[in-house]
BALORO-456416 format. One record per residue (C-alpha): z, x, y. Coordinates in steps of 0.05 Angstrom, whole numbers. Each point is the difference from the previous one (the first is absolute). Layout:
PT      c3      c1      c2
PT       Z       X       Y
...
end
This chain:
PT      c3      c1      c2
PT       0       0       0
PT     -11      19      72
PT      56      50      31
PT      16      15      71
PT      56      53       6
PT      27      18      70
PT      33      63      11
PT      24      42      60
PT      44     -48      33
PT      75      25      23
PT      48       8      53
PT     -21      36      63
PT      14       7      78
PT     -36     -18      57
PT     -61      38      17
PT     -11      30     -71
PT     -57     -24     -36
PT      -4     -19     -84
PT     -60       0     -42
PT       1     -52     -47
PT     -47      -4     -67
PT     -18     -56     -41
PT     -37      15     -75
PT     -46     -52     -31
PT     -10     -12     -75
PT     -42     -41     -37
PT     -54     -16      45
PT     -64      20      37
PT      36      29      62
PT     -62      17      32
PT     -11     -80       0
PT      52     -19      24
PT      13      -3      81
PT      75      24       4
PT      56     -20      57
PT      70      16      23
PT      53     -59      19
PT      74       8       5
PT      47     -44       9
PT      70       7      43
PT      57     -38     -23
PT       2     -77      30
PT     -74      13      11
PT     -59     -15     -20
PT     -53      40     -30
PT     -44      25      51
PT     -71      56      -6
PT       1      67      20
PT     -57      30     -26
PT     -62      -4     -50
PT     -56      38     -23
PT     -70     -13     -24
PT     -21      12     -67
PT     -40      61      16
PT      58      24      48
PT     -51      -6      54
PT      23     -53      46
PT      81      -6       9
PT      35     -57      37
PT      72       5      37
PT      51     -47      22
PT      -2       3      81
PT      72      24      11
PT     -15      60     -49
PT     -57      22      19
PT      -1      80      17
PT      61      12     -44
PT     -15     -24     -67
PT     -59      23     -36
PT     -26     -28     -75
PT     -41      42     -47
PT     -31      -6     -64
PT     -19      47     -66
PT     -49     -41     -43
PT       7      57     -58
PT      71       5       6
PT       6     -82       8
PT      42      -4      58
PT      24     -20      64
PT      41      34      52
PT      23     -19      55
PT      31      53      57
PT      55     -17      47
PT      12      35      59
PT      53      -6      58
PT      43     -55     -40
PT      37     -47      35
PT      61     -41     -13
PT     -43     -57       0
PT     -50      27     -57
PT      56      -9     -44
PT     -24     -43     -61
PT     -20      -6     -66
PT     -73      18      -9
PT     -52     -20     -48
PT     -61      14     -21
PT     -59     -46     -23
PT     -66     -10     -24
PT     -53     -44      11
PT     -54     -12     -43
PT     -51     -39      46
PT       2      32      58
PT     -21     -43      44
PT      60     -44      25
PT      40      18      58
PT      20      71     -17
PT      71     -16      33
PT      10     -61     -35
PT      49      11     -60
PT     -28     -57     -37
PT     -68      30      -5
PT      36      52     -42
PT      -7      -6     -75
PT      68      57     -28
PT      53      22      28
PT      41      65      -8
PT      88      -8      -6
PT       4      31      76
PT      31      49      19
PT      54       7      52
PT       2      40      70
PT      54       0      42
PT       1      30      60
PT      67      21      40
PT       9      -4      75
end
């Protein structure tokens, strides 16, 4: 069955920046258009990034935009997603996902087909 596992996530302090990782299995990676969410506690889950299949055309949140930068390795079948200049604020648990069609609203989590556990950041002030 399909696998998404995140990795990378932690505790860090303002201004540092976290690389986070997410491995797929059992499935044509280079198919699949791939996305980050996260979700804070008491809200909901919200887009911060996504990638085209090729890795050719990527897609940000607004509000993260110049710090946070997604990547892909077709071979290696994953997705990355770099963090820099955390904030309290980017504190959350984030997820990866991928989305089969690829055509939907690429910051629309219900246009996503799997899901990875998450994995947490937290980011002291």
């Amino acid at each position: 069955q399909v696998q998404l596992v995140e990795s990378g996530g932690g505790l860090v302090q303002t201004g540092d920046s976290l690389g986070l990782s997410c491995a797929a299995s059992a499935l044509t990676f280079s198919s699949y258009r791939m996305g980050w969410f996260r979700q804070a506690p008491g809200k909901e889950r919200e887009f911060v990034a996504a990638i085209s299949r090729s890795g050719g055309a990527k897609y940000y949140a607004d509000s993260l935009k110049g710090r946070f930068t997604i990547s892909r390795d077709n071979v290696k079948n994953t997705v990355s997603l770099q963090m820099n200049s955390l904030k309290p604020e980017d504190t959350a648990v984030y997820y990866c996902a991928a989305d089969e069609n690829s055509y939907g609203r690429y910051d629309r989590a219900y246009v996503y087909d799997y899901w990875g556990q998450g994995t947490q950041v937290t980011v002291s002030s």
